[in-house]
N, C-alpha and C positions, 0 to 999 in steps of 0.2 A: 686327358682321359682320367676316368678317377678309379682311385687304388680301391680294391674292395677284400676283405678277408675274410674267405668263408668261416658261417658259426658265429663272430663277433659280430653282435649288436651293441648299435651304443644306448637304446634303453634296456634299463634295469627292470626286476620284476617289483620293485618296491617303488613305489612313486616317494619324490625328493621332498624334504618338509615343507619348502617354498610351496609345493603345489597343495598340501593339507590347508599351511595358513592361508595361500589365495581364496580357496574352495570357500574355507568357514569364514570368511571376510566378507566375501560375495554376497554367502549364506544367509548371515548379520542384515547385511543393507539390505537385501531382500526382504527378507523376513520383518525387520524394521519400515521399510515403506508400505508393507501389506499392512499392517498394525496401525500405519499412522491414518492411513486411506481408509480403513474401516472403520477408526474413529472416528474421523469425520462424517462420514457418511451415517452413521449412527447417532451420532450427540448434536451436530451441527443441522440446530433447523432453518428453513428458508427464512428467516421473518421480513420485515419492510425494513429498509434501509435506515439508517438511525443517522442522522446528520449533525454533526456540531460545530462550530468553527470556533478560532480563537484569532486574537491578534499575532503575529509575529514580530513588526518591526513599523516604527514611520520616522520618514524619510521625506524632508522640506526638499520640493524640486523646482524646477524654474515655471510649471505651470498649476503649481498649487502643492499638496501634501500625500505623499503617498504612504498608505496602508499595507502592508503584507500582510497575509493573512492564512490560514492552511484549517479546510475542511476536512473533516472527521468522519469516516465509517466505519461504524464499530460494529454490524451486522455483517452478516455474511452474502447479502444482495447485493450486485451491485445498482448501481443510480446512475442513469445517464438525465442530459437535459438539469440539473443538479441548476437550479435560481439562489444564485447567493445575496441576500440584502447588506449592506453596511448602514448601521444610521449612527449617527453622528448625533449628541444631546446636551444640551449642558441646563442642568438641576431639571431632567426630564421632558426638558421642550424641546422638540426635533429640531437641528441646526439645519443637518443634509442630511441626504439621501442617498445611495448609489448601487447600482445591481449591476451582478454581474452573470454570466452560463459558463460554467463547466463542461464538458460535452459528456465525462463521466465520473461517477468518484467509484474503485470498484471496492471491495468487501471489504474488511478488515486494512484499510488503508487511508492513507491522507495526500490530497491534494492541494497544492502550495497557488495563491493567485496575488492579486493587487487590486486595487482601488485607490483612487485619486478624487480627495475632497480639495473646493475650491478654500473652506475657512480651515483653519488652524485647530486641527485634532490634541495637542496638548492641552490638558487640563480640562475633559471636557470626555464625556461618558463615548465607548465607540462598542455598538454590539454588533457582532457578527454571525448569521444564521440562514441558514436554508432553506428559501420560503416555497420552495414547489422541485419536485422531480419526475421523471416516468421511468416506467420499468423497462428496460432491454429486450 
């Protein structure tokens, strides 16, 4: 059975400081995601998906030379269907060739892939680029 004492309540008429700083903590993060959200939404325009790739890493494997590689969106669209070309050149004459599909790269982010040329990418021009996408 629980004890009870008439008249004594255990809250106070002043709320404890913990509850002021929770309040205006809350307040903050709110108030700062409203801010972040309507920036965006005001500054950030749709435009087409801007694609760039770069090399990351090659790697001699047992069925030729692999490529790593990480595509670039620096728009705020995303790009599905994202056609990655590798060409492989030495003093500007195509060696190879190799494509690859992304299923998506989305806005402001980068997707990591691979490629595997059958000749030896040392010493030897490697460009990486986005030759086609569709919109979502």
């Amino acid at each position: 059975m629980t004890k009870t004492t008439p008249g004594k309540d255990i809250e106070t008429n002043e709320p404890h400081w913990i509850e002021w700083v929770t309040g205006a903590l809350s307040a903050a993060v709110v108030l700062i995601v409203i801010i972040w959200i309507a920036k965006d939404a005001l500054t950030d325009r749709d435009v087409a998906p801007d694609l760039h790739g770069a090399v990351l890493q090659i790697d001699a494997r047992s069925e030729g030379f692999q490529v790593l590689f990480e595509i670039q969106n620096s728009s705020s669209q995303t790009a599905s269907q994202v056609t990655v070309r590798a060409e492989l050149s030495d003093s500007s004459k195509p060696v190879e060739v190799a494509e690859t599909i992304f299923d998506y790269v989305p806005g402001h982010s980068k997707s990591k892939g691979g490629i595997i040329f059958q000749n030896n990418p040392y010493g030897k021009a490697i460009s990486i680029r986005a030759t086609s996408f569709n919109e979502p």
